[in-house]
LOVEX-516588 format. One record per residue: residue number from 0; residue in three letters; x, y, z of N, C-alpha, C, O in turn. Coordinates in nm, 2 decimals, always signed. Each point is the difference from the previous one (the first is absolute). Layout:
<recs>
lovo; drenza; n.u; n.v; n.w; ca.u; ca.v; ca.w; c.u; c.v; c.w; o.u; o.v; o.w
NUM; ALA; X; Y; Z; X; Y; Z; X; Y; Z; X; Y; Z
...
</recs>
This chain:
<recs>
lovo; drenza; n.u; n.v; n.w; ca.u; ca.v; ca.w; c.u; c.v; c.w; o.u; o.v; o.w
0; UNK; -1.46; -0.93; -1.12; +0.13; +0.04; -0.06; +0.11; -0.10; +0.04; +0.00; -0.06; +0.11
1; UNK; +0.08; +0.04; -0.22; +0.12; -0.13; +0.06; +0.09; +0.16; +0.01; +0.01; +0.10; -0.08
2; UNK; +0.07; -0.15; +0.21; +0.11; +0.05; +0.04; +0.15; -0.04; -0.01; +0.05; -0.10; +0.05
3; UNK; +0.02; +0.21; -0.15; +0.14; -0.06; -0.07; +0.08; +0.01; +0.19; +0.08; -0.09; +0.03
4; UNK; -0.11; +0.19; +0.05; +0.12; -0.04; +0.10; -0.10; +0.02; +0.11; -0.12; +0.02; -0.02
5; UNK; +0.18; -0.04; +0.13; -0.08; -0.01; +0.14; +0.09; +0.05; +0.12; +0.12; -0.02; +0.01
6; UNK; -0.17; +0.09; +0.04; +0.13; +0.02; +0.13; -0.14; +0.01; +0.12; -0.11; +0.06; +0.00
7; UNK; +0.17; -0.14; +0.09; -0.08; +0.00; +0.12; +0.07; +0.12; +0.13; +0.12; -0.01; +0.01
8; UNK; -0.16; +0.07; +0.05; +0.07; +0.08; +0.04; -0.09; +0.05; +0.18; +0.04; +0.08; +0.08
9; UNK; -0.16; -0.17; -0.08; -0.12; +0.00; +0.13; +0.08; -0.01; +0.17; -0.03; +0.05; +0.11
10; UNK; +0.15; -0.13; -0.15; +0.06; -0.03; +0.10; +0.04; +0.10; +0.06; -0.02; +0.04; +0.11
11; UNK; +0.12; +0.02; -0.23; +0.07; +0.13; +0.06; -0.08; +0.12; +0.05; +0.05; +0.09; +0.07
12; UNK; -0.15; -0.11; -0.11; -0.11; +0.17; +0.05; -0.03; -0.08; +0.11; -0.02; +0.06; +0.11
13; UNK; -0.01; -0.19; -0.11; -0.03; -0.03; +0.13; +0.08; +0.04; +0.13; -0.05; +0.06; +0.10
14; UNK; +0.21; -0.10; -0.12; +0.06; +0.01; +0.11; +0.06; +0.15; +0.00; +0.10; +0.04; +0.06
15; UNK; -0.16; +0.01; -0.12; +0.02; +0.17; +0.02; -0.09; +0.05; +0.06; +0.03; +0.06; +0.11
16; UNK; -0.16; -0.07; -0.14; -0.07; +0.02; +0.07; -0.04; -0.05; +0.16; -0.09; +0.06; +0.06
17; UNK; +0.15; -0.17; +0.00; +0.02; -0.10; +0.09; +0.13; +0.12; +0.08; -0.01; -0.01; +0.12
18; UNK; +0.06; +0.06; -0.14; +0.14; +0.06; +0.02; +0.11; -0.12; +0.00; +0.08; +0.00; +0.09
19; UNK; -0.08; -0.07; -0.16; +0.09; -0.13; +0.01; +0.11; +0.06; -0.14; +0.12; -0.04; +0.00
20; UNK; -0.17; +0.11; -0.08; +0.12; +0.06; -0.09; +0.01; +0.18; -0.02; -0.08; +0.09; +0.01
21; UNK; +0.19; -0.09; -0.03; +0.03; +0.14; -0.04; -0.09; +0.10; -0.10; -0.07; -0.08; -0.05
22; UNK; +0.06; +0.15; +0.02; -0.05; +0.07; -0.15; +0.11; -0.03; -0.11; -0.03; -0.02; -0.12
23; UNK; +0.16; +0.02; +0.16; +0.10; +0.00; -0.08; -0.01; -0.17; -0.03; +0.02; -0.05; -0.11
24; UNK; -0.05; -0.04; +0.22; +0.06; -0.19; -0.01; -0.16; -0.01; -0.12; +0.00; -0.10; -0.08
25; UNK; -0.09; +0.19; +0.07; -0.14; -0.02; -0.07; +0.03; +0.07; -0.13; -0.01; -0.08; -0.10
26; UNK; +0.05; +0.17; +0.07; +0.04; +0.06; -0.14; +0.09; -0.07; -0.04; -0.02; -0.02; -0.12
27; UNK; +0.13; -0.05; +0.16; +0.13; -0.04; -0.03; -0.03; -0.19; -0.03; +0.06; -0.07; -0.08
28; UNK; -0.14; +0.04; +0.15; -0.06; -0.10; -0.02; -0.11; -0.03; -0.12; -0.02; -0.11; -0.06
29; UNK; -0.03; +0.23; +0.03; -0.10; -0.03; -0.12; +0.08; +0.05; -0.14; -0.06; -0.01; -0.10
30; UNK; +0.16; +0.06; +0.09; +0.09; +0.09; -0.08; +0.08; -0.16; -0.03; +0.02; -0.01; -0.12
31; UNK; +0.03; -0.09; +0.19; +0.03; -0.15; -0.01; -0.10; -0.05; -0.09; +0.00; -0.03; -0.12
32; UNK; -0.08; +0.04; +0.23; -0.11; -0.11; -0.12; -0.04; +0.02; -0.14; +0.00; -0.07; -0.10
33; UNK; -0.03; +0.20; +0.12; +0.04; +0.05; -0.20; +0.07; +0.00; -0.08; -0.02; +0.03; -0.12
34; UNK; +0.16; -0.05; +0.20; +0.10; +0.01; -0.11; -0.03; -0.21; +0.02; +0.04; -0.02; -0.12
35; UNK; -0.06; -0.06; +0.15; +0.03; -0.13; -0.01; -0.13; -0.03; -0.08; -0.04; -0.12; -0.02
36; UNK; -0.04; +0.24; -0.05; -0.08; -0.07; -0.08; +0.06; -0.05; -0.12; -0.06; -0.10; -0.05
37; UNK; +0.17; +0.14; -0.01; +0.08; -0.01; -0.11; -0.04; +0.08; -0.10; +0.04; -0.02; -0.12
38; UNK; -0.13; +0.14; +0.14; -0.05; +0.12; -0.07; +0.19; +0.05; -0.12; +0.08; +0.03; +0.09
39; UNK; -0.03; -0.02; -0.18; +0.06; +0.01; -0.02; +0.00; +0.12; -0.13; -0.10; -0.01; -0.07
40; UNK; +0.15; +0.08; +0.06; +0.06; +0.09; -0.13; -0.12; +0.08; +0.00; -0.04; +0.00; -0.12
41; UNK; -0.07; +0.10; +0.22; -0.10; +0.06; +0.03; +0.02; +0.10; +0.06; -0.01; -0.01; +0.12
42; UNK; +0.05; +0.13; -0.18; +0.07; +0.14; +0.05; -0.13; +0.00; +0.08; +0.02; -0.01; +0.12
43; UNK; -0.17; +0.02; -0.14; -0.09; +0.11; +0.04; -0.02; -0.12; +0.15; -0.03; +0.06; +0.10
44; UNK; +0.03; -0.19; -0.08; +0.06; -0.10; +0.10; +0.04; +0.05; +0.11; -0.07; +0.04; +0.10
45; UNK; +0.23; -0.03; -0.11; +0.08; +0.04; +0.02; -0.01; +0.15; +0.10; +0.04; +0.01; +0.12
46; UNK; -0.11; +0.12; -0.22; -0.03; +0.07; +0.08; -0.08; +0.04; +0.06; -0.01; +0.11; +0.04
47; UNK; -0.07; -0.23; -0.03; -0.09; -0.01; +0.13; +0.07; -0.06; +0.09; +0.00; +0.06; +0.11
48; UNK; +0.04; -0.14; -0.12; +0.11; -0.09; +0.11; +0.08; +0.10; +0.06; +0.06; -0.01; +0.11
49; UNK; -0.05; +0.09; -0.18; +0.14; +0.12; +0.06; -0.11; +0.08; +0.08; +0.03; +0.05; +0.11
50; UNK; -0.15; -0.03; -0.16; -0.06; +0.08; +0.10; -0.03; -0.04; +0.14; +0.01; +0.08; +0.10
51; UNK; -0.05; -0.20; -0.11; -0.01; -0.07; +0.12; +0.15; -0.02; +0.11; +0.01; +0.03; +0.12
52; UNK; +0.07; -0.07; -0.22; +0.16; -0.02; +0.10; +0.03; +0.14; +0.05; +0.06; -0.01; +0.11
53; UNK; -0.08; +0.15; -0.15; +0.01; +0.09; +0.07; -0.12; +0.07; +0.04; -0.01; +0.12; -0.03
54; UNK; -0.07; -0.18; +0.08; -0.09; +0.05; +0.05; +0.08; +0.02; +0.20; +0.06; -0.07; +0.08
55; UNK; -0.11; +0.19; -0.10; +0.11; +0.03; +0.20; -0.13; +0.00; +0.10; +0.03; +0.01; +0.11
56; UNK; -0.19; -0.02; -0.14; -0.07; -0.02; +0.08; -0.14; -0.08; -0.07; +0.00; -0.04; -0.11
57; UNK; -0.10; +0.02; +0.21; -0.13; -0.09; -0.07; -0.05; +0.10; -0.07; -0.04; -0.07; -0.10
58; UNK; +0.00; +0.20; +0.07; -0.03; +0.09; -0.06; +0.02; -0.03; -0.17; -0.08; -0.03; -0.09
59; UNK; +0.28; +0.05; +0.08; +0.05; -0.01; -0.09; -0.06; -0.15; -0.03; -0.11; +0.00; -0.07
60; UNK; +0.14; -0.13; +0.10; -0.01; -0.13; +0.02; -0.13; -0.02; -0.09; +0.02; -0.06; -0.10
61; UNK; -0.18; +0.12; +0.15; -0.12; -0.01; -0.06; +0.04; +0.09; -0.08; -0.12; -0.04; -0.01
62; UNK; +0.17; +0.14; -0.08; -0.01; +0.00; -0.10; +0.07; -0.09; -0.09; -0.07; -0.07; -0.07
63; UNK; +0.17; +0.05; +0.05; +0.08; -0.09; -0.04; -0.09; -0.11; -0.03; -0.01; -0.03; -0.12
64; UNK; -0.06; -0.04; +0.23; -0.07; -0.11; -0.03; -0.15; +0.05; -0.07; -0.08; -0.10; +0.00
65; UNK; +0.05; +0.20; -0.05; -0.10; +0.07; -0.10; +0.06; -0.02; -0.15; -0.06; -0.03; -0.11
66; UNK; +0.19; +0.04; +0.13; +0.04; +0.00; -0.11; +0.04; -0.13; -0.07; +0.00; -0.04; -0.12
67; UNK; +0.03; -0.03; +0.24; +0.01; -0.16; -0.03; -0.14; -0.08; -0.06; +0.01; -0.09; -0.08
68; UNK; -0.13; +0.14; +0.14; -0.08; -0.08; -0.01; -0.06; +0.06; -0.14; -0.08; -0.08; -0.05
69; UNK; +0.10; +0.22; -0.02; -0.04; +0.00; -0.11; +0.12; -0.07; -0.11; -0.01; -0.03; -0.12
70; UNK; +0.11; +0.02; +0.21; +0.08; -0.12; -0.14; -0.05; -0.13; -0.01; +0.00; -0.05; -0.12
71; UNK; -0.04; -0.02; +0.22; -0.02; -0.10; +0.05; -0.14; -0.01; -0.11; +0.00; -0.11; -0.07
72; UNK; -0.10; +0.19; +0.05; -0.12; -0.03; -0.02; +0.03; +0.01; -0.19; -0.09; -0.02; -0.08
73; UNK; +0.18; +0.05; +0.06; +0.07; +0.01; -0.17; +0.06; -0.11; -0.05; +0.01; -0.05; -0.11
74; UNK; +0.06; +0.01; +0.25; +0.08; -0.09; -0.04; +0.01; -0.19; +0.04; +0.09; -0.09; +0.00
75; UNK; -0.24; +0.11; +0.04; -0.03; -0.16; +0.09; +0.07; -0.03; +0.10; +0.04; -0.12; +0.02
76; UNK; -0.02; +0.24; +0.09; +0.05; -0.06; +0.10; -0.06; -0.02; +0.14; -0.06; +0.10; +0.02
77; UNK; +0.04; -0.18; +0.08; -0.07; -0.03; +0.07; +0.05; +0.07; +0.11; +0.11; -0.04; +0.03
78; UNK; -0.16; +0.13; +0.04; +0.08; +0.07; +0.12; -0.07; -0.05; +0.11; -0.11; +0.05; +0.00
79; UNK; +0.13; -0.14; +0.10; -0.11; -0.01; +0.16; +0.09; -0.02; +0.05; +0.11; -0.06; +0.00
80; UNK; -0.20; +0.17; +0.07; +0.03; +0.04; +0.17; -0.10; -0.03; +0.08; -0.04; +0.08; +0.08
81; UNK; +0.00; -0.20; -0.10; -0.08; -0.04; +0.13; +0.06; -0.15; +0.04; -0.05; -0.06; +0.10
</recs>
């Protein structure tokens, strides 16, 4: 599959998992990187991104990112986290 966007995001679960970042510096961090995809004028986007930005624990956080990754798989986006 050619991928219209890419967001690399391995680092940040790394240093979360590492305890080197916050849960909040790791959500707030990948909630950046998607908005710098240039994804633009994409309500259903958007509120996934909003799911993620208020996500208040990893709980909420993995769903959010369930829901990301079935956008992602509609919309050619590359999500790694490794």
């Amino acid at each position: 599959m050619n991928w219209k966007y890419q967001v690399h995001v391995g680092d940040l679960f790394a240093a979360f998992e590492e305890g080197k970042a916050s849960f909040e510096e790791t959500r707030n961090g990948v909630v950046e990187r998607l908005r710098d995809t240039g994804i633009e004028d994409d309500s259903s986007f958007d509120d996934v991104v909003d799911g993620i930005t208020f996500a208040d624990d990893v709980d909420e956080f993995d769903r959010a990112l369930d829901d990301l990754y079935d956008w992602a798989d509609d919309n050619a986006l590359w999500f790694q986290t490794f």
